[in-house]
C-alpha positions as CSV (number, residue, x, y, z in Angstrom):
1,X,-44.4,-65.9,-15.5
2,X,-46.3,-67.0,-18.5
3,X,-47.8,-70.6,-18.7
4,X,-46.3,-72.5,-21.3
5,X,-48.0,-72.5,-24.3
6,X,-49.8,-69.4,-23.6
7,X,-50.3,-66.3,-25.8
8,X,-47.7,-63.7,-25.0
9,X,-50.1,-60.6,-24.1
10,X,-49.8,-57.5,-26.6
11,X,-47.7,-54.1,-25.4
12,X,-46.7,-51.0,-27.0
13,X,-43.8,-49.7,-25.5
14,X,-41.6,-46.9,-26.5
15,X,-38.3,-47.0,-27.5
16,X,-35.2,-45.0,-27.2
17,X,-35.8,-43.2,-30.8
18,X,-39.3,-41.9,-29.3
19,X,-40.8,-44.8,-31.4
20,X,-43.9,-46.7,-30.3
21,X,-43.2,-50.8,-30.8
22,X,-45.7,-53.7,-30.7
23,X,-45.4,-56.9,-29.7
24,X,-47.3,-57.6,-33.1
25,X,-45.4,-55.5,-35.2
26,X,-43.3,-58.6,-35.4
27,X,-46.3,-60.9,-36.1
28,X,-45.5,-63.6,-39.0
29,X,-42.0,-61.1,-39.6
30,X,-39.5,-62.9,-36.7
31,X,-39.1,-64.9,-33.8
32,X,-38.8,-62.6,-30.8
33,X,-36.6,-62.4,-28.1
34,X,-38.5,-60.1,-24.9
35,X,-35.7,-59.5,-22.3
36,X,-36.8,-58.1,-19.5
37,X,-34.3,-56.6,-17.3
38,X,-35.0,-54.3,-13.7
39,X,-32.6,-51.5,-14.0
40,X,-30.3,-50.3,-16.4
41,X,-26.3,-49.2,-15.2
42,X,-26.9,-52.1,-12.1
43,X,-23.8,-54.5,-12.7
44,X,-26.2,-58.1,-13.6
45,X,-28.0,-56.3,-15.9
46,X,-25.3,-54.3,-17.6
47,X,-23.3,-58.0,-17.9
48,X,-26.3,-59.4,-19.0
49,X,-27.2,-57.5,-21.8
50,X,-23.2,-56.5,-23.1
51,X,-23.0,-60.3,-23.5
52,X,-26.6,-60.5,-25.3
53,X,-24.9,-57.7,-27.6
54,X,-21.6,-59.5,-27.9
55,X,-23.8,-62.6,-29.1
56,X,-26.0,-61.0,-31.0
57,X,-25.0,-62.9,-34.6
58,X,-26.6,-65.6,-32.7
59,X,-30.0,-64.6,-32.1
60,X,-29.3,-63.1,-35.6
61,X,-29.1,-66.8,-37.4
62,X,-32.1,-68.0,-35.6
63,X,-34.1,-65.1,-37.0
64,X,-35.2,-63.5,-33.8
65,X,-35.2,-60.0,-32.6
66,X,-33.9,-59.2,-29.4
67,X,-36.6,-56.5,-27.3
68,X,-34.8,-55.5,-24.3
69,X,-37.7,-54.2,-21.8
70,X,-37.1,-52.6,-18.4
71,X,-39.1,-50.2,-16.2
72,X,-36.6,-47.5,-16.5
73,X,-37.7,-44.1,-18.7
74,X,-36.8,-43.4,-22.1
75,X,-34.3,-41.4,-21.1
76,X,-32.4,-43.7,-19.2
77,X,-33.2,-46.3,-21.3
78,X,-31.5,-43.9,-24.5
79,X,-28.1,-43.2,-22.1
80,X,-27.6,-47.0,-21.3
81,X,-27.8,-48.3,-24.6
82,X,-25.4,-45.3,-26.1
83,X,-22.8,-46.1,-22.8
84,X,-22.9,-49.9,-23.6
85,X,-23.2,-49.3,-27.4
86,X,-26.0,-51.7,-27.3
87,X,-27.4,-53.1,-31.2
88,X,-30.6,-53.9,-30.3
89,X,-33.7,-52.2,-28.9
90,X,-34.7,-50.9,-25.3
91,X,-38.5,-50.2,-24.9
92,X,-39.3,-48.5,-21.5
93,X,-42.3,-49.7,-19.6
94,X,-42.0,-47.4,-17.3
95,X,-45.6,-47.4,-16.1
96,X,-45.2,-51.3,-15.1
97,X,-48.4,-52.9,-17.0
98,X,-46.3,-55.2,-19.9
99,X,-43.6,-56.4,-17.0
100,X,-47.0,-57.7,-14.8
101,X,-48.7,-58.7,-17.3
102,X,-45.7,-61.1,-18.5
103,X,-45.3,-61.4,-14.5
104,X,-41.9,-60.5,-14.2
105,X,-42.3,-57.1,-12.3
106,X,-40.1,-57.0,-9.3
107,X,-42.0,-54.6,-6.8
108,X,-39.1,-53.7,-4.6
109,X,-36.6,-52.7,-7.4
């Protein structure tokens, strides 16, 4: 995990459009929400992000954008959020480097 107070480390990611995202594409725009998450279709994280979803007005009134990140490819990532009719994004980082560098990588997923 991060040290409090530190600089949250820059990523580009891609996203279930095909679109590249940045961390600072949301620089001085809104507050940001990263939610990392190990697998998509596993039960916690399916119940985890359906209730983000079914909340989302929430995150909505504090001005923040909810970045749902998981090691799982862009394909996956496209078929999970369609299933669980997700209304945010999904950025696959399926090569591992934002998820260690935020130091949230879980090895033996």
């Amino acid at each position: 995990m991060l040290d409090l107070n530190s600089k949250a480390p820059e990523f580009t990611l891609q996203n279930t459009n095909g679109d590249k995202i940045s961390l600072s594409d949301y620089k001085r725009e809104k507050n940001v929400v990263l939610l990392f998450f190990p697998l998509a279709f596993t039960s916690t994280c399916t119940k985890e992000l359906c209730q983000t979803r079914d909340n989302l007005k929430l995150y909505e009134s504090l001005e923040a954008e909810i970045l749902g990140i998981s090691v799982d490819t862009f394909y996956t990532l496209k078929e999970f959020k369609a299933s669980q009719n997700l209304n945010f994004q999904l950025l696959s980082d399926f090569n591992k480097e934002t998820s260690q560098n935020y130091g949230v990588l879980y090895e033996n997923f």
